[in-house]
N, C-alpha and C positions, 0 to 999 in steps of 0.2 A: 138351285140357282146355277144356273151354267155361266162363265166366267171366259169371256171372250179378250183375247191376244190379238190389239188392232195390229198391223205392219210398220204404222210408221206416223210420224207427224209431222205437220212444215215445221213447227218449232222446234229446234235444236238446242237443248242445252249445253252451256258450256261444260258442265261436269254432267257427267251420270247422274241420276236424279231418280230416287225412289220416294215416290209420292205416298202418304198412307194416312190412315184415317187418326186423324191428331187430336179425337173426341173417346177414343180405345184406348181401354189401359192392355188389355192385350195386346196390341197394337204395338203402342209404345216399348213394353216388356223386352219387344224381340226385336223392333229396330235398337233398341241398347245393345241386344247381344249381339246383333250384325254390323254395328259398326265397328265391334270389336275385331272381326274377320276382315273386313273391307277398307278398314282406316278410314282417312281423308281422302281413298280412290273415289268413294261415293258422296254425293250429299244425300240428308235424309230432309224432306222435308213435310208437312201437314198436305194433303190434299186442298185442304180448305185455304194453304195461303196459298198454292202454285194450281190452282185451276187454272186462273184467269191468266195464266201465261198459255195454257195447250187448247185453245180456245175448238179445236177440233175433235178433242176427247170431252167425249159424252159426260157429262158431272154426274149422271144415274151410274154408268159404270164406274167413273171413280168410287163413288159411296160402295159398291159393291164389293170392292177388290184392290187389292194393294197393287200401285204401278209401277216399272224401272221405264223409265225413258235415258236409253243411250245415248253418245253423244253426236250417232251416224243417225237420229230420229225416230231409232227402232222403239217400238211400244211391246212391253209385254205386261199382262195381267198377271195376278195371284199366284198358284206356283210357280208357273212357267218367269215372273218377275223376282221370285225368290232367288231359285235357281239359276235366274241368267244372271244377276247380278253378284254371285259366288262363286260363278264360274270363270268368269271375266274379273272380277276384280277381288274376290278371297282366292289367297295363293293354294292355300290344303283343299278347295272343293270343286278342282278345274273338272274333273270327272262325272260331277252330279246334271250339269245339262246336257255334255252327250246323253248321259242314260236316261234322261227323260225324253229327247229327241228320239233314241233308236230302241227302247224298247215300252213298247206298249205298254203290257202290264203296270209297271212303274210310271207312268205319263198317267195311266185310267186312276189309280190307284191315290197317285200325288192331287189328280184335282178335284176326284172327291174328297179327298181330306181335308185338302184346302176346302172348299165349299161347305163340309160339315162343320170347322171350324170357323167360318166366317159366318157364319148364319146363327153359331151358339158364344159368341167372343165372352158375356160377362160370364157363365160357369164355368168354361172353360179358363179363363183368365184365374179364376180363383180356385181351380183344381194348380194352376200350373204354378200360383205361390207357395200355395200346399207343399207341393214335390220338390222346388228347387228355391224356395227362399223371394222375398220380396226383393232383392236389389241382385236384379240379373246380371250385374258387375262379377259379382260376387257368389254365386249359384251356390246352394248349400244341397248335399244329399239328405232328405229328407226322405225321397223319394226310398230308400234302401234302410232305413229305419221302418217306415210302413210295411216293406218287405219282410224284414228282418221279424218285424213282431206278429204281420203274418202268416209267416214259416213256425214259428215259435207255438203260436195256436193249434195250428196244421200239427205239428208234433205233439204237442201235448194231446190232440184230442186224439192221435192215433195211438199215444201210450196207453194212457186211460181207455182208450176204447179196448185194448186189446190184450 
């Protein structure tokens, strides 16, 4: 699925406005965590209740891809809407969309992942409970317990083996 970044829209939002699919629990997951970075700079709202204000963005692409619509009418899709809206309005992640602007690798890399994640959102979603806890308020390391008892096996079979 290639995830296309229109330029711009007549419609203007008064705030920054990242639209996203409000039917996703992954979805929702990580606009929790991102409203944490961006405060009240941003609204987050459902694709499905702000279509009908961007009457110019495709609703196939909304369904596709998470949107940031600026307040100068800039459109950006999927990562490139991650990242612009972290960059612009989380104060710790102003560096992450120059680097996806100027260096390739990291731009190729960011939108297949985005694309591989959006195309698999429910396993995905419930690998990423797994690792960091159901209430992304509150992220629990899991994720280093799995490790931890991994490494433990890894030892152990390397004792016993050896």
């Amino acid at each position: 699925m290639k995830v296309r970044t229109r330029k711009s829209t007549r419609h203007k939002p008064d705030q920054p406005l990242m639209a996203w699919d409000g039917k996703c629990g992954f979805c929702h997951y990580w606009v929790i965590k991102w409203k944490f970075i961006t405060g009240d700079r941003v609204v987050y709202k459902p694709f499905q209740d702000v279509h009908k204000d961007f009457p110019d963005i495709d609703l196939k692409e909304m369904r596709k891809a998470i949107h940031f619509i600026d307040t100068d009418g800039r459109v950006y899709a999927g990562a490139a809407a991650v990242f612009h809206a972290m960059h612009k309005y989380g104060r710790k992640w102003r560096w992450i969309m120059p680097l996806y602007n100027r260096f390739w690798p990291f731009r190729v890399t960011s939108d297949l992942f985005y694309s591989f994640v959006s195309r698999n959102r429910n396993w995905i979603y419930r690998i990423t409970v797994r690792l960091f806890g159901k209430n992304p308020a509150r992220p629990k390391a899991y994720w280093a317990a799995y490790l931890g008892g991994f490494l433990g096996v890894l030892i152990l079979v390397f004792v016993l083996s050896g």
